[in-house]
N, C-alpha and C positions, 0 to 999 in steps of 0.2 A: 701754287697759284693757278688757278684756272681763268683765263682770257673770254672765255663765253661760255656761256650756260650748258650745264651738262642734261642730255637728253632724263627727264623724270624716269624712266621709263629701266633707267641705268640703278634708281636705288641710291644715288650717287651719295645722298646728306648720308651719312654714318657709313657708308660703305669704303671698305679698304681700299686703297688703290689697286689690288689682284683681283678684286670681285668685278672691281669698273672696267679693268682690261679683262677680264674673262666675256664680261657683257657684251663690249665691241667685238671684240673675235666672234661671239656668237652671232653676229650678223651677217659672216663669211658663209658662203659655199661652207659644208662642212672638210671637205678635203683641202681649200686654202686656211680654212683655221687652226687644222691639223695640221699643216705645214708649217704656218707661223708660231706653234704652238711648240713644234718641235726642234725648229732652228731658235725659236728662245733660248729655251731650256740646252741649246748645245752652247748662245751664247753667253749663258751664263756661266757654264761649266768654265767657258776660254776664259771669262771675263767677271770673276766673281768681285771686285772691288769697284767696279763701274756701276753708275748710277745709272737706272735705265729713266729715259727722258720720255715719257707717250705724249700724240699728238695726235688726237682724232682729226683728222684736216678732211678739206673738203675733199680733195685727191685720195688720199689714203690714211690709212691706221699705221703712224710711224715710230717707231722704237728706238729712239737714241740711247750710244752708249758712253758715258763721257766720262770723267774723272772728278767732275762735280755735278752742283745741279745747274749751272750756266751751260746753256746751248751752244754759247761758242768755244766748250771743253769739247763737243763732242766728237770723237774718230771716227764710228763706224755706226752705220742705224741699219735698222730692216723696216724697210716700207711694205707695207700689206697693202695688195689692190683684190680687187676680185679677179685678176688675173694671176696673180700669184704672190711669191715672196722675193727681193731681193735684197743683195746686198749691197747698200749705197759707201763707199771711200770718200770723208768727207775731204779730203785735202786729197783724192785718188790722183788726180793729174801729174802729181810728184809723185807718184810712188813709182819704184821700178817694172815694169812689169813684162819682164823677156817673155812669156808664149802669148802676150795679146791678148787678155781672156777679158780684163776691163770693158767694157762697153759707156755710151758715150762721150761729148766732143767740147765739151764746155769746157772754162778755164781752171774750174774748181775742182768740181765730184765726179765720180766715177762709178761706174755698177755692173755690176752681175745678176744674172735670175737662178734663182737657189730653185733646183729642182728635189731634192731632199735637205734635211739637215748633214745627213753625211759626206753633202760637198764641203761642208766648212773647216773637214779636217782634211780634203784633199792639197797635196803639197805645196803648192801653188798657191790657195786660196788662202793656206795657215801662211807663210811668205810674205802675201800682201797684209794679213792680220797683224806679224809682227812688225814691218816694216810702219804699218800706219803708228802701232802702238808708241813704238821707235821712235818716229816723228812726233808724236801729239806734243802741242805747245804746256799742256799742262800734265807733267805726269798722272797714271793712273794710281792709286793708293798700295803701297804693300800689303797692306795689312786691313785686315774688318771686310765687310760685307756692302756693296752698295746695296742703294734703296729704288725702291719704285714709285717716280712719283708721274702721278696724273699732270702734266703741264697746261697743255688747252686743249677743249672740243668746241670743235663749229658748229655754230647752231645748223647751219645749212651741208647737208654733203650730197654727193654723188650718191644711189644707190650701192651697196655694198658686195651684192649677187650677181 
C-alpha cells in the first residue's frame, strides 16, 4: 500500500519493489548509498525471515525490519539520511545496554550511526540485535524468506545530498 504518490520518475507502475528502492538510494551521495546498500545486505543476512518495511519520508529513506507487514511488528530499521546510515532499536529504551553505545533520550527508540556495515556484527551491536529480536511482540518467522514491500513515499522531502 502506498500512502502518496510515488515520484514518476521512480518507474514505479510495474516496477519491483528492489528497482523502487534501488531508485531512492540513487538519490544519495553515492558513498551514503553504498553504505545503506551494504548494511542492507548485512541486514538481511542477520535477518532473512523479516519483511523489509520502505518509507521514503520527508526526513529520511527508512528500512524497517519486522515480522510481518504491519509497522507495529517492527524491531529494528535503518534510516538513511544524507548524513549517513543508522541503526534505529524500536523498543531500544528497554533493551540492556551495559557499554552505552545507544544514542538518544526518548521513551521509545534508540540509535546508533553505522559507520560500516561491519559494525553490525560487532559484539555489542549483535547483543542488542538479539536482545531486541528476544523482545519483539510478534515473533520473526523460522522459516521462508521475508519480502520487500514499498510502504509510503512523500510527495514532498528533504533534498537527499
Amino acid at each position: 500500500m502506498v500512502s502518496a504518490r510515488i515520484d514518476p520518475a521512480a518507474g514505479s507502475r510495474g516496477e519491483s519493489p528492489a528497482r523502487q528502492l534501488a531508485f531512492f538510494l540513487a538519490r544519495f551521495d553515492p558513498s551514503v548509498a553504498a553504505l545503506a546498500r551494504s548494511c542492507r545486505a548485512a541486514m538481511r543476512k542477520r535477518l532473512p525471515t523479516a519483511n523489509e518495511l520502505v518509507y521514503d519520508n520527508y526526513n529520511a529513506l527508512v528500512v524497517g525490519y519486522c515480522s510481518s507487514e504491519r509497522p507495529s511488528d517492527a524491531i529494528v530499521s535503518l534510516p538513511i539520511t544524507p548524513r549517513g546510515v543508522s541503526l534505529c532499536f524500536i523498543h531500544g529504551a528497554k533493551l540492556p545496554d551495559p557499554r552505552g553505545i545507544l544514542q538518544g533520550s526518548g521513551n521509545q527508540t534508540r540509535f546508533l550511526r553505522l559507520g560500516s556495515a561491519k559494525d553490525l556484527a560487532r559484539p555489542e551491536i549483535e547483543a542488542l540485535l538479539a536482545a531486541a529480536i528476544a523482545r519483539a511482540k510478534t515473533p520473526l518467522p523460522t522459516t521462508g524468506r521475508g519480502r520487500l514491500v514499498i510502504r509510503s513515499v512523500s510527495a514532498k522531502q528533504r533534498p537527499r545530498r
